[in-house]
C-alpha positions as CSV (number, residue, x, y, z in Angstrom):
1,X,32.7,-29.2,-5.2
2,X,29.5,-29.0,-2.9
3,X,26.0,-29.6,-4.0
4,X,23.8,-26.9,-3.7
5,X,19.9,-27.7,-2.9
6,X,17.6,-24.9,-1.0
7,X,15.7,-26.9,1.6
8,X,12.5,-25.5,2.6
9,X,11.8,-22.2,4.9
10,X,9.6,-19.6,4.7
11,X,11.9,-16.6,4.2
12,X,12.0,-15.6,0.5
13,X,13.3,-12.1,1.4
14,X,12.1,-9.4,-0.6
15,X,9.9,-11.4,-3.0
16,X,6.0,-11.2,-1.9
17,X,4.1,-14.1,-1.9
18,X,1.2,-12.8,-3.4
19,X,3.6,-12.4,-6.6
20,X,2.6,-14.9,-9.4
21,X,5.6,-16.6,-10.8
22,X,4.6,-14.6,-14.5
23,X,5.4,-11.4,-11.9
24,X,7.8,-12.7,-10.4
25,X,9.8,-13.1,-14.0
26,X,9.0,-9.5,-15.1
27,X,10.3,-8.0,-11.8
28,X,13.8,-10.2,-12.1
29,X,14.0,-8.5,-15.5
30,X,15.6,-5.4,-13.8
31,X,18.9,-5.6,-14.5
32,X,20.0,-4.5,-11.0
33,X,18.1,-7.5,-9.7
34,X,19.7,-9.8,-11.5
35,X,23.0,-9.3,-10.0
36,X,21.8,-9.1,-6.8
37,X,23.2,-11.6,-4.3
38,X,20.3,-11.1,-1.2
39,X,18.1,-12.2,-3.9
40,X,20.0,-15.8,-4.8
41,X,19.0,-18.0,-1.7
42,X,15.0,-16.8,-2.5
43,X,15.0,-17.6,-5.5
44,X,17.3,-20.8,-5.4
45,X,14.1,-21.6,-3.3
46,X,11.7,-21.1,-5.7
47,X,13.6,-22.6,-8.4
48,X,13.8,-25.5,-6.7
49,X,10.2,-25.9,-6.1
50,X,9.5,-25.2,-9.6
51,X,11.8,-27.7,-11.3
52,X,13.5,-29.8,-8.7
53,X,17.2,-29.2,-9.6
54,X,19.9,-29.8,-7.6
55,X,22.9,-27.7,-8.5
56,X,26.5,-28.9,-8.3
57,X,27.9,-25.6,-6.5
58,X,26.2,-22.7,-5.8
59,X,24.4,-21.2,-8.5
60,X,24.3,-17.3,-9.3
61,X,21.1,-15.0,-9.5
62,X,21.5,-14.9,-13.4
63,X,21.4,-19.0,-13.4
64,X,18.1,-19.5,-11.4
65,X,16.6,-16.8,-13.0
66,X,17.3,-18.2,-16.8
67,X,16.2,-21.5,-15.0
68,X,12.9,-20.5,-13.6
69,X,12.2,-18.8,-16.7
70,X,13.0,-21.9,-18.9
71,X,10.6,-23.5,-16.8
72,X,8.0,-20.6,-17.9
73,X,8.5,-21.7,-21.2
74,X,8.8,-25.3,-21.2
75,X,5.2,-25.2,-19.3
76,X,3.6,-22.0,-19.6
77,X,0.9,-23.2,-16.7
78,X,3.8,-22.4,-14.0
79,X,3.3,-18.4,-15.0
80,X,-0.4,-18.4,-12.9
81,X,1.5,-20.3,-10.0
82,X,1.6,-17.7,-6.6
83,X,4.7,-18.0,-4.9
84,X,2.5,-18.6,-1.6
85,X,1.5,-21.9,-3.2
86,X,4.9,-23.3,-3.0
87,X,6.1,-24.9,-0.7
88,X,9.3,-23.0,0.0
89,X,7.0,-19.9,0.5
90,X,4.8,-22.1,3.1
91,X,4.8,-21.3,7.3
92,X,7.1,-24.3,9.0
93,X,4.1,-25.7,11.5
94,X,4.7,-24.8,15.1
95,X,3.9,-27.5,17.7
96,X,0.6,-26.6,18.4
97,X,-0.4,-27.0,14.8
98,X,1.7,-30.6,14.1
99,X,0.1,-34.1,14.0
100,X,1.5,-35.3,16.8
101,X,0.2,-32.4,18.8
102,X,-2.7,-33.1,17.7
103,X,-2.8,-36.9,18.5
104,X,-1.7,-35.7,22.0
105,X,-4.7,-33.9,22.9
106,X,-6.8,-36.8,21.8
């Protein structure tokens, strides 16, 4: 058994970030989506941002999408939510735009 946890990067493939997670949920309802294994690492991602879980194993598409929209029910506040605003969706910073850059020019 392996634990599963996305760590942070910026690619969430073919989901835009301007997408709110409410969108988000009604695009996934495609049923061709939902079995569609480019789409699991994304939205592992996401899912992770949204409720913290840590998965023993590697979840399917169908899993993170019932468990991003459990999370849309248990707090309907997470439906206005852009994807951009996550972390997971967020630019890594490049050196010129780290702290210790930063302090280096002082």
């Amino acid at each position: 058994m392996d634990t599963f946890f996305a760590t942070r990067s910026p690619d969430i493939g073919p989901i835009d970030p301007d997408w709110t997670i409410d969108a988000l949920v009604e695009w996934l309802s495609d049923d061709a989506r939902q079995h569609d294994p480019a789409l699991r690492l994304p939205l592992a991602r996401i899912e992770a941002e949204l409720t913290g879980a840590r998965w023993t194993g590697s979840p399917s598409t169908v899993a993170l999408i019932r468990s991003i929209a459990d999370a849309v029910i248990g707090d309907p506040t997470i439906r206005d939510i852009r994807i951009r605003e996550l972390a997971c969706a967020a630019p890594e910073p490049t050196d010129s735009s780290s702290p210790e850059h930063l302090l280096q020019l002082a």
